[in-house]
Kinemage of the C-alpha trace (Angstrom):
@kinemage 1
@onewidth
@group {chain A} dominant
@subgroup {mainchain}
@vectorlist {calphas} color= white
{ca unk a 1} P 6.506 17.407 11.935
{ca unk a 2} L 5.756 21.186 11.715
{ca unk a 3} L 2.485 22.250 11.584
{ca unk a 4} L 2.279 23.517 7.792
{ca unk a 5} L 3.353 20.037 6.729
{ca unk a 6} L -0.238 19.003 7.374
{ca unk a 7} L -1.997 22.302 7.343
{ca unk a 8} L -1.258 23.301 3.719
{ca unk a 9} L -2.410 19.873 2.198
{ca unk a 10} L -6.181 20.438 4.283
{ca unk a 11} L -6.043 24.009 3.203
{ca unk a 12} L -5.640 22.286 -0.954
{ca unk a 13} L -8.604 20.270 -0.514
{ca unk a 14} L -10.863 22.799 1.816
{ca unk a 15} L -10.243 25.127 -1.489
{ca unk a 16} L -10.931 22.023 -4.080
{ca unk a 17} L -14.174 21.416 -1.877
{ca unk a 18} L -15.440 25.236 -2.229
{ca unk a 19} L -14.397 25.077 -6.213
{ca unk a 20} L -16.410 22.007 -6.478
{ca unk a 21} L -19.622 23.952 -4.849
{ca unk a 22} L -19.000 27.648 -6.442
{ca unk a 23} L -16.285 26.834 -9.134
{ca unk a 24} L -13.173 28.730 -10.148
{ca unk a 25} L -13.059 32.065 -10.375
{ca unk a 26} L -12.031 35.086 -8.896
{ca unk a 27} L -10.843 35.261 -5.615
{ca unk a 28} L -11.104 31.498 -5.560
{ca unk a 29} L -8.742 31.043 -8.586
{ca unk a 30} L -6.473 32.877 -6.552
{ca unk a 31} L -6.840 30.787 -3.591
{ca unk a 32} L -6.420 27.681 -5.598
{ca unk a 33} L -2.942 28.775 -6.997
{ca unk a 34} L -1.597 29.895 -3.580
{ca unk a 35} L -2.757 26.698 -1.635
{ca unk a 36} L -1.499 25.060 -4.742
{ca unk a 37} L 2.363 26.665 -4.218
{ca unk a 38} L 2.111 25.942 -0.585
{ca unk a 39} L 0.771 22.211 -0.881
{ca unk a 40} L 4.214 21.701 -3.177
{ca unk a 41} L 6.236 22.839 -0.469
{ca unk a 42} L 4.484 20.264 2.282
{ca unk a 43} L 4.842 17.421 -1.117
{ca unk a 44} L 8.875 18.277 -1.061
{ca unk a 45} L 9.319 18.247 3.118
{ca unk a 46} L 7.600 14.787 2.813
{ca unk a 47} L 9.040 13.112 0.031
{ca unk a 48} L 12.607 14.055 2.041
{ca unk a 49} L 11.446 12.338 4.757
{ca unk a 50} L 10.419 8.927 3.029
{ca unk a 51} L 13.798 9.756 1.261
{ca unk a 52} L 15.746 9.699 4.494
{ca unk a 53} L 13.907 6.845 5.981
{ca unk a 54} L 14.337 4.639 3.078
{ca unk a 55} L 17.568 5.683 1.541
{ca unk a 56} L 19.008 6.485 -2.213
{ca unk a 57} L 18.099 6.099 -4.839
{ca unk a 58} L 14.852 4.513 -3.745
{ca unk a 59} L 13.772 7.671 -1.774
{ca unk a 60} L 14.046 9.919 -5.196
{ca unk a 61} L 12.517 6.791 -6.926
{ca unk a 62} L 9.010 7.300 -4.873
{ca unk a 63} L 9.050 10.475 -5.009
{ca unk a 64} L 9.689 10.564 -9.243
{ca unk a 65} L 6.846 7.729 -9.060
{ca unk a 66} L 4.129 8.885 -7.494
{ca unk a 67} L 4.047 12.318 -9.424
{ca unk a 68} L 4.496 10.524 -12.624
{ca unk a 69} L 1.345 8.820 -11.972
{ca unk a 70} L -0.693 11.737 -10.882
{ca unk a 71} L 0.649 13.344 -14.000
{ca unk a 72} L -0.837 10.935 -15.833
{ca unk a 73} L -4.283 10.431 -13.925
{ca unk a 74} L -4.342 14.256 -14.629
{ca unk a 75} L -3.583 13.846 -17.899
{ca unk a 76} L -6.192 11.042 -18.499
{ca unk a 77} L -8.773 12.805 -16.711
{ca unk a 78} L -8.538 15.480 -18.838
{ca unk a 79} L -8.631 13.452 -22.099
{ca unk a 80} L -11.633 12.003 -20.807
{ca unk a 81} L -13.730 14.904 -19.456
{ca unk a 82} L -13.091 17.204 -22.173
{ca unk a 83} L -15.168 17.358 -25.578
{ca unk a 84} L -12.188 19.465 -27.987
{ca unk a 85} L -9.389 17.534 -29.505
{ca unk a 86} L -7.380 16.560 -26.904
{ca unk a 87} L -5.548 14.112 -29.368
{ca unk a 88} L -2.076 15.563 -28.837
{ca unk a 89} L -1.921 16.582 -25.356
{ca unk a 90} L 0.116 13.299 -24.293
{ca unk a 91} L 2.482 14.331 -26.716
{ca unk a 92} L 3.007 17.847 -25.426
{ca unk a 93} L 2.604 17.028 -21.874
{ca unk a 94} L 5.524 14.562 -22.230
{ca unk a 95} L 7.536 16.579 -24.437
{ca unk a 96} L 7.498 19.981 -22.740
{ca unk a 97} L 8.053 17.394 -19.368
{ca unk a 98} L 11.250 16.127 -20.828
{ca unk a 99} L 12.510 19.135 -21.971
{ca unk a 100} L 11.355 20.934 -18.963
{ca unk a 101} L 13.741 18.509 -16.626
{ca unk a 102} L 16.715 17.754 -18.863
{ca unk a 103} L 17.239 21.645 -19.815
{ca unk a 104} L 15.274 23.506 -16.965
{ca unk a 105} L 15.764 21.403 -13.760
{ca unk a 106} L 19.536 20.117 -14.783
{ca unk a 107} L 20.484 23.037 -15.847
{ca unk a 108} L 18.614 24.938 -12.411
{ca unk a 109} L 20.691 22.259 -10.478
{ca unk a 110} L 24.285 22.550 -12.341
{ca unk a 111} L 23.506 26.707 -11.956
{ca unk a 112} L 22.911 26.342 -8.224
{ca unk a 113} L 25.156 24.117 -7.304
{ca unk a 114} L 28.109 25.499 -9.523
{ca unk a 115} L 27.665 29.082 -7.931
{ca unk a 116} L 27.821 27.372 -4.533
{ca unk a 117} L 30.705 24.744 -5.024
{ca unk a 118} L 32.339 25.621 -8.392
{ca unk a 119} L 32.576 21.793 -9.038
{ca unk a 120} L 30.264 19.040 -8.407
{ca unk a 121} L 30.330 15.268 -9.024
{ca unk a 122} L 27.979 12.598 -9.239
{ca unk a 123} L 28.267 9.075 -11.236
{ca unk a 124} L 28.877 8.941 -14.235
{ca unk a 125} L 27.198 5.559 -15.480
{ca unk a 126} L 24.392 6.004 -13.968
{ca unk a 127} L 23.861 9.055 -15.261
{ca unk a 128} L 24.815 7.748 -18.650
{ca unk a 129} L 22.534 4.445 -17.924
{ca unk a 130} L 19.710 6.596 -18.067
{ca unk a 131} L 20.017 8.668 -21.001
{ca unk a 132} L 20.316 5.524 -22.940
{ca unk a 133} L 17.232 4.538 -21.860
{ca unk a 134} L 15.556 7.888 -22.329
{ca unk a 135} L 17.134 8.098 -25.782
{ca unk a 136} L 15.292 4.811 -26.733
{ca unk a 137} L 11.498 5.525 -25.129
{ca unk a 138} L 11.482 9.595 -27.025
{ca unk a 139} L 12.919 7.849 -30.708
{ca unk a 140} L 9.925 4.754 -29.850
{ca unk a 141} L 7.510 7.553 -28.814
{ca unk a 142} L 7.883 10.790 -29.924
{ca unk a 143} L 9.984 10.211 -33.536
{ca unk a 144} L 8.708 7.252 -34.673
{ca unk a 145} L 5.475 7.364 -35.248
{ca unk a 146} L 6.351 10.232 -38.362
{ca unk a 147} L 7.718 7.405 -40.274
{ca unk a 148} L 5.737 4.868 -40.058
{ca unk a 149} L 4.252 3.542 -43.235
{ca unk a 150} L 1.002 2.019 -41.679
{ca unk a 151} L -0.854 5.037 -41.002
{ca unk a 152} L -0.054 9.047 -42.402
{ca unk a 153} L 1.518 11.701 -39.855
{ca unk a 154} L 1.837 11.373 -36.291
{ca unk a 155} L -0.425 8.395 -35.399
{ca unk a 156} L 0.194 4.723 -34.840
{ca unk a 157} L -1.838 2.416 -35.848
{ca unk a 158} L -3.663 0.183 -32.942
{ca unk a 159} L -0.612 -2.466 -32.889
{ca unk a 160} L 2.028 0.134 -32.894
{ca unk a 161} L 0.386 1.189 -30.125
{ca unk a 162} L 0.129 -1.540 -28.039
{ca unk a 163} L 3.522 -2.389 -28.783
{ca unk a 164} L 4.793 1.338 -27.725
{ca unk a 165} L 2.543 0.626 -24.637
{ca unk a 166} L 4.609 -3.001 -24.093
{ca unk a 167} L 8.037 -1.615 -24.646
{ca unk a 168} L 7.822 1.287 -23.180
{ca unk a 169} L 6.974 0.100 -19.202
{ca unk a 170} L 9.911 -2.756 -19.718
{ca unk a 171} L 12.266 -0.681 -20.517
{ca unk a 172} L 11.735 1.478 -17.233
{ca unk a 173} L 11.439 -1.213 -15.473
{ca unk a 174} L 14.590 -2.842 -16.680
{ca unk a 175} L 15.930 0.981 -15.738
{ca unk a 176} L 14.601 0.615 -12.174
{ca unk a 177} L 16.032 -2.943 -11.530
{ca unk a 178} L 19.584 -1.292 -12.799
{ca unk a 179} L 18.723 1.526 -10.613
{ca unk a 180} L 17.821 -0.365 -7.441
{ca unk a 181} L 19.308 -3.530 -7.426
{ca unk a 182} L 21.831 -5.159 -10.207
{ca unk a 183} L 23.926 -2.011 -9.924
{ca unk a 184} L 22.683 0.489 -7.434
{ca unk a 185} L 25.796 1.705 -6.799
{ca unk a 186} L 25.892 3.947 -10.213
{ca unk a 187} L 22.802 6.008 -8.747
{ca unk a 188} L 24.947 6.222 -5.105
{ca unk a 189} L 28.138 8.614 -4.330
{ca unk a 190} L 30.209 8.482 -1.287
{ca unk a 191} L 31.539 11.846 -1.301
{ca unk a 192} L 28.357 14.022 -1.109
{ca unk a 193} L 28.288 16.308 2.010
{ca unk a 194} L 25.223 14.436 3.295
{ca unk a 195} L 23.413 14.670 6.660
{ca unk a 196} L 24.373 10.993 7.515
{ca unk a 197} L 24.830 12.348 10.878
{ca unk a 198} L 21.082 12.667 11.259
{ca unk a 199} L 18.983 9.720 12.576
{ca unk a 200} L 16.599 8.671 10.133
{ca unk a 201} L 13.219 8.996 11.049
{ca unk a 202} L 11.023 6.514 12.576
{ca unk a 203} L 9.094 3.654 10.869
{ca unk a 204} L 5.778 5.600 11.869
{ca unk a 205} L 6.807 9.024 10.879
{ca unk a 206} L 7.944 7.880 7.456
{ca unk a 207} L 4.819 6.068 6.638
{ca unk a 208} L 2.731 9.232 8.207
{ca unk a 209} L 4.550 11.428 5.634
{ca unk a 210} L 3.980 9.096 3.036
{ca unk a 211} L 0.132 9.138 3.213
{ca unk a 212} L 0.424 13.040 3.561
{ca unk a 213} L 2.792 13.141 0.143
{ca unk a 214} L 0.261 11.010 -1.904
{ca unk a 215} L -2.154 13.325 -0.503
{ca unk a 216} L -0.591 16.659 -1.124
{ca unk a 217} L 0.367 15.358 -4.706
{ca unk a 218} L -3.356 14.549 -5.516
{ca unk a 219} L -4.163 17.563 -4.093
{ca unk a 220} L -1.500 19.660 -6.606
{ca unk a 221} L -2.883 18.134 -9.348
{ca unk a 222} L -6.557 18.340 -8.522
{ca unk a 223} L -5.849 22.094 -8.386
{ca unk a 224} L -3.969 22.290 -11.540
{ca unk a 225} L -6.799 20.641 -13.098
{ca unk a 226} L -9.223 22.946 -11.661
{ca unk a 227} L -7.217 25.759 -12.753
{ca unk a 228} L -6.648 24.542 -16.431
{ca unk a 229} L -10.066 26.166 -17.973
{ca unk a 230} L -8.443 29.339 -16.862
{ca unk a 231} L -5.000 28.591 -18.425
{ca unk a 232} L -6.736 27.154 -21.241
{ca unk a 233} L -9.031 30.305 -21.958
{ca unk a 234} L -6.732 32.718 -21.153
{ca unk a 235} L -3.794 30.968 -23.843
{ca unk a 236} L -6.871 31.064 -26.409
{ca unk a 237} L -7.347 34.857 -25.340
{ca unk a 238} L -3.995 35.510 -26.168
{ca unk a 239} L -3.578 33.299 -29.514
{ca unk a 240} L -1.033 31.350 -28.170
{ca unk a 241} L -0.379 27.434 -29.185
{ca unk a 242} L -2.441 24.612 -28.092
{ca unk a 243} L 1.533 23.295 -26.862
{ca unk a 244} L 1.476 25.920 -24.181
{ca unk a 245} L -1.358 24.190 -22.398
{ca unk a 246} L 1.096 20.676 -22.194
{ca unk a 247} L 4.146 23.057 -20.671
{ca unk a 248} L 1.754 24.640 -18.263
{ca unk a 249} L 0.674 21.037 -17.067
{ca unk a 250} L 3.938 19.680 -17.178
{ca unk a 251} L 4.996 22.625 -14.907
{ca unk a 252} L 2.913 22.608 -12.543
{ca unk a 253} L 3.562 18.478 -12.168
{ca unk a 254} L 6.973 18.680 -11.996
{ca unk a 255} L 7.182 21.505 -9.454
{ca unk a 256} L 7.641 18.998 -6.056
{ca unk a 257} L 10.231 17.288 -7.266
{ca unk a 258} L 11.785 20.536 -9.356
{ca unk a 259} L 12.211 21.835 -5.781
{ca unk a 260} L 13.421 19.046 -3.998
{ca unk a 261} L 16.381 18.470 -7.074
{ca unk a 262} L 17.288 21.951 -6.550
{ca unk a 263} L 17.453 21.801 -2.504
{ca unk a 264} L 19.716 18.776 -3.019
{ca unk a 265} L 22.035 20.315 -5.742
{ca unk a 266} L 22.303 23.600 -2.956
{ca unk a 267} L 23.958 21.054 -0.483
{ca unk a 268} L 26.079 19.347 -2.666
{ca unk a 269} L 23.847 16.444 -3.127
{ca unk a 270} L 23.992 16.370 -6.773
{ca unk a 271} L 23.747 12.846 -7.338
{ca unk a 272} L 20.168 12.962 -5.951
{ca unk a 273} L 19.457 15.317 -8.170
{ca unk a 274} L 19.963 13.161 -11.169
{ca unk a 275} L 18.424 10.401 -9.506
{ca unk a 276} L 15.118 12.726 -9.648
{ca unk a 277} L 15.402 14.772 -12.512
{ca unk a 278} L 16.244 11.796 -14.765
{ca unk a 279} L 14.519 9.315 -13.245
{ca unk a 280} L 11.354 11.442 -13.335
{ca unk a 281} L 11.582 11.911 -17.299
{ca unk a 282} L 12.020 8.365 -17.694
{ca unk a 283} L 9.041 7.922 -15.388
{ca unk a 284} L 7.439 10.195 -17.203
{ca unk a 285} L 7.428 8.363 -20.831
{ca unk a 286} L 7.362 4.976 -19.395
{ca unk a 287} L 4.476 5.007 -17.473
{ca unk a 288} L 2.673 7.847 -19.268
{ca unk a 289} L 2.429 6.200 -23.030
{ca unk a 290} L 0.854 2.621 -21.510
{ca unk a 291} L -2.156 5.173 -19.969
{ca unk a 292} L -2.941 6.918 -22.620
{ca unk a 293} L -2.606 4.013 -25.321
{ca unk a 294} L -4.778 2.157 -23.838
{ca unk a 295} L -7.525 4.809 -23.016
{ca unk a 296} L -6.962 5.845 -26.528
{ca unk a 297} L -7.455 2.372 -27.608
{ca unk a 298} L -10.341 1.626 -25.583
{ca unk a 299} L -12.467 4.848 -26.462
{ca unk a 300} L -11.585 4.871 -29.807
{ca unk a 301} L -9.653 8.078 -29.481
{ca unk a 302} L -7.111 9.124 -32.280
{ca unk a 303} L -3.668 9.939 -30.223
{ca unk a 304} L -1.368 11.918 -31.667
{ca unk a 305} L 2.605 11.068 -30.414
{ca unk a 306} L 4.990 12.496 -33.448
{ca unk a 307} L 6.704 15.451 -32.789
{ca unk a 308} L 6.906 18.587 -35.473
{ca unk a 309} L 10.852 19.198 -37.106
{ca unk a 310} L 11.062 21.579 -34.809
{ca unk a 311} L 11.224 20.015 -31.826
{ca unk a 312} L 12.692 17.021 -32.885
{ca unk a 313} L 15.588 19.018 -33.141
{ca unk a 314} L 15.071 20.951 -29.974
{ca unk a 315} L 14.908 17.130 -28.299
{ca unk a 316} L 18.103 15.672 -30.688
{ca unk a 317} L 19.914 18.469 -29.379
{ca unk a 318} L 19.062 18.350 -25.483
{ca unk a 319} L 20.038 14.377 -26.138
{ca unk a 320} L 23.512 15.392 -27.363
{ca unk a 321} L 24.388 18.085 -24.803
{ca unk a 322} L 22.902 16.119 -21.918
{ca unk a 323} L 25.540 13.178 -23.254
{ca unk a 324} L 28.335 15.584 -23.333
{ca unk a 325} L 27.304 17.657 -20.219
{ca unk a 326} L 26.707 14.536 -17.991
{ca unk a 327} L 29.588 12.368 -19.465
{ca unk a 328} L 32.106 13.306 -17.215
{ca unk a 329} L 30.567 12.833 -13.997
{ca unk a 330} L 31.847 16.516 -13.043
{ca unk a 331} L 29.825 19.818 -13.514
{ca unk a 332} L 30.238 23.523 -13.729
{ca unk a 333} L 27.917 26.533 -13.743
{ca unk a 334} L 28.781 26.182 -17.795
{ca unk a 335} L 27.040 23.139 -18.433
{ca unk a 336} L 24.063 24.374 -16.521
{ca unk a 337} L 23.767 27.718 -18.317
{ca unk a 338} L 23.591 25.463 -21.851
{ca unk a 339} L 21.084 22.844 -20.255
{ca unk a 340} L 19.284 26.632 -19.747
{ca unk a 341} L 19.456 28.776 -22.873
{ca unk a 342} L 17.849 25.031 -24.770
{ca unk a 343} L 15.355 25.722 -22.306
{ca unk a 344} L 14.875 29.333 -23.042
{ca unk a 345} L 15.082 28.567 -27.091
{ca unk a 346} L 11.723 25.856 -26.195
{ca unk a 347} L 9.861 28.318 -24.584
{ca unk a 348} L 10.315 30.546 -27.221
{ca unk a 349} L 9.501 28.978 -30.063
{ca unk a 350} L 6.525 27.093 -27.971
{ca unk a 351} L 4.956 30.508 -27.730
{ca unk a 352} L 6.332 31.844 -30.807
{ca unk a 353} L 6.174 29.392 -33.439
């Protein structure tokens, strides 16, 4: 294990102990968002290594996982602690997380791996399993709730909610079965240049880098919490949306496994980068909507989950052209340039409504 593996995780938290005695600011702010870069970097060599040791698709399944939940401790946390209206930032946070992996990290993965190997392949159903499923948690989550009759705008009622907070988790689950047992061999591809070559690592070193990934994730999102009064005051400085703050989040959340998709789509291991970047935005509705609904249930906090028009169009059309991009089971630097101007056109209009 090199030495930064261990050293840039200890630096995260030696930094999180000063904030927590001086707070943020300053040179410290800039601290935090270096050690934060570099602690993503340790999270990615890590999660490789439990990926190795364990295999595909379950190594991209713990690494999608255990962010998801972080994302949503931070996420909860923040809901929790904070005394403004907070009442849509599930909403954003998941919406600016889907869009951010099914236009920014596909389309960073088709781009990367296009420009390297013209042509790449991966499987087709399981690529195609998973959109379904996605499809059916952002209409239950994010669309729904405008038309219900129950309650006015983007709110559902207390049962709505608990049965969006039911649903939701078996209907991952059911994806994760498909994905790990029943018919693993969608999420799997036998003509990947792979380092099969390589020994896998020991039972010892996999578990050792598995402590140090749970701790380097904490540690990412301890600092992006830290650092969100900053964001936060600097997007109201500015007059930007309230939206912003849920991209920011989602950004920073996503960044391990961002870089690990990309890293695998740069060897011609595009199938594991599906396996992550859809597999973490399922992750990311399934297990984020339970949290919330109940915390909003059990403090008696409104929680707002209907999208605007607008991006319920942005998110009909990433749908579509993620069905027609991913269909074939064989990619081009096109496909990932579309995946990345529907990115671009969300950005936009998120800080230019």
């Amino acid at each position: 294990m090199p030495w930064w593996a261990w050293a840039w995780p200890l630096l995260a938290w030696a930094v999180l102990a000063a904030a927590g005695v001086g707070g943020v600011s300053g040179v410290l702010a800039a601290a935090a968002g270096t050690s934060l870069v570099l602690t993503v970097f340790a999270a990615v060599y890590h999660a490789e290594v439990v990926a190795h040791r364990v295999g595909e698709p379950f190594g991209t399944l713990v690494l999608a996982v255990a962010v998801t939940v972080i994302e949503v401790a931070l996420i909860v946390s923040v809901m929790v602690g904070s005394t403004a209206d907070k009442s849509g930032l599930a909403r954003d946070t998941v919406f600016a997380a889907v869009m951010l992996i099914c236009n920014g990290l596909v389309g960073l993965c088709l781009v990367v791996g296009g420009v390297r190997h013209y042509e790449q392949g991966f499987q087709a159903l399981g690529a195609s399993a998973a959109l379904a499923v996605l499809a059916a948690l952002v209409t239950l989550t994010l669309i729904l709730p405008n038309f219900t009759l129950s309650s006015p705008g983007p709110l559902y009622t207390p049962p709505q909610l608990i049965f969006a907070g039911v649903v939701s988790p078996v209907l991952y689950c059911a994806f994760v079965f498909v994905q790990t047992v029943r018919h693993r061999g969608y999420f799997l591809t036998d003509f990947e240049e792979d380092d099969v070559q390589r020994a896998p690592p020991s039972g010892i070193a996999a578990v050792g880098s598995f402590v140090l990934l749970l701790i380097s994730l904490v540690a990412v999102v301890a600092l992006a919490k830290a650092l969100t009064p900053m964001v936060e005051a600097g997007i109201d400085r500015f007059g930007a949306p309230k939206a912003v703050v849920g991209v920011i989040i989602a950004a920073l959340v996503l960044m391990p496994e961002s870089l690990a998709a990309v890293r695998a789509a740069r060897l011609n291991r595009l199938q594991t980068s599906m396996n992550l970047a859809l597999g973490s935005a399922l992750a990311s509705i399934g297990l984020t909507i339970p949290t919330v609904a109940f915390v909003s249930i059990a403090m008696e906090q409104p929680l707002a989950l209907g999208l605007g028009e607008r991006e319920e169009v942005l998110l009909g059309v990433t749908l579509l052209i993620s069905v027609l991009t991913l269909g074939t089971g064989r990619t081009t630097v096109l496909q990932g340039v579309v995946h990345l101007v529907i990115l671009a056109t969300f950005l936009f209009f998120t800080v230019v409504p």
